[in-house]
C-alpha positions, 0 to 999 in steps of 0.5 A: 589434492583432495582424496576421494573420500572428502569429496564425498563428504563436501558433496554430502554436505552440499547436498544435505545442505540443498535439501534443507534449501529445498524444504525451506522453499517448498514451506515457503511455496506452501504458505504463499499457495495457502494466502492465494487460496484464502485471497481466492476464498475471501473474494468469492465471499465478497462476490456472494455477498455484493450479488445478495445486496438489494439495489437499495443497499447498493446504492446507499454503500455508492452514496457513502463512498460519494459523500467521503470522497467529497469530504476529502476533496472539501478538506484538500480544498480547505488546505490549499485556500489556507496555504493560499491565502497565506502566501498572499498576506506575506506577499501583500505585506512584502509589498506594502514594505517594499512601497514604504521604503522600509526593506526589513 
């Protein structure tokens, strides 16, 4: 049976020991409210700067999304047509050989 006195000093120690859980945590809540603020800050700049854009200004920043968009569509296309027309030769060639007798 534990005496008083190292009662006291486990719940010393577990306090001591949550204390510094607690200035961990509160750091921690520090950092995260600090990145929300600059988020929030970063945002509002944006939204400042997209309302100072003349519509020509917007319209060109939607061409060249539009036309990268494309871009990326054009380059899947072209991938698949390759991989396509690949399996294609195979499959012809696997016909060919299996209309010519010759299994191999």
């Amino acid at each position: 049976m534990k005496s008083d006195f190292e009662k006291l000093v486990i719940a010393r120690r577990y306090i001591e020991m949550l204390q510094k859980e607690n200035e961990l945590l509160k750091k921690e809540v520090e950092s995260e409210h600090q990145l929300t603020l600059d988020a929030r800050k970063a945002l509002k700049d944006e939204q400042g700067r997209k309302e100072k854009m003349t519509p020509d200004e917007k319209l060109k920043i939607k061409g060249d999304l539009y036309v990268q968009q494309m871009r990326d569509t054009i380059n899947n296309l072209r991938t698949k047509l390759k991989t396509a027309t690949d399996d294609n030769k195979k499959l012809i060639e696997q016909v060919i050989r299996l209309k010519s007798g010759n299994k191999f």
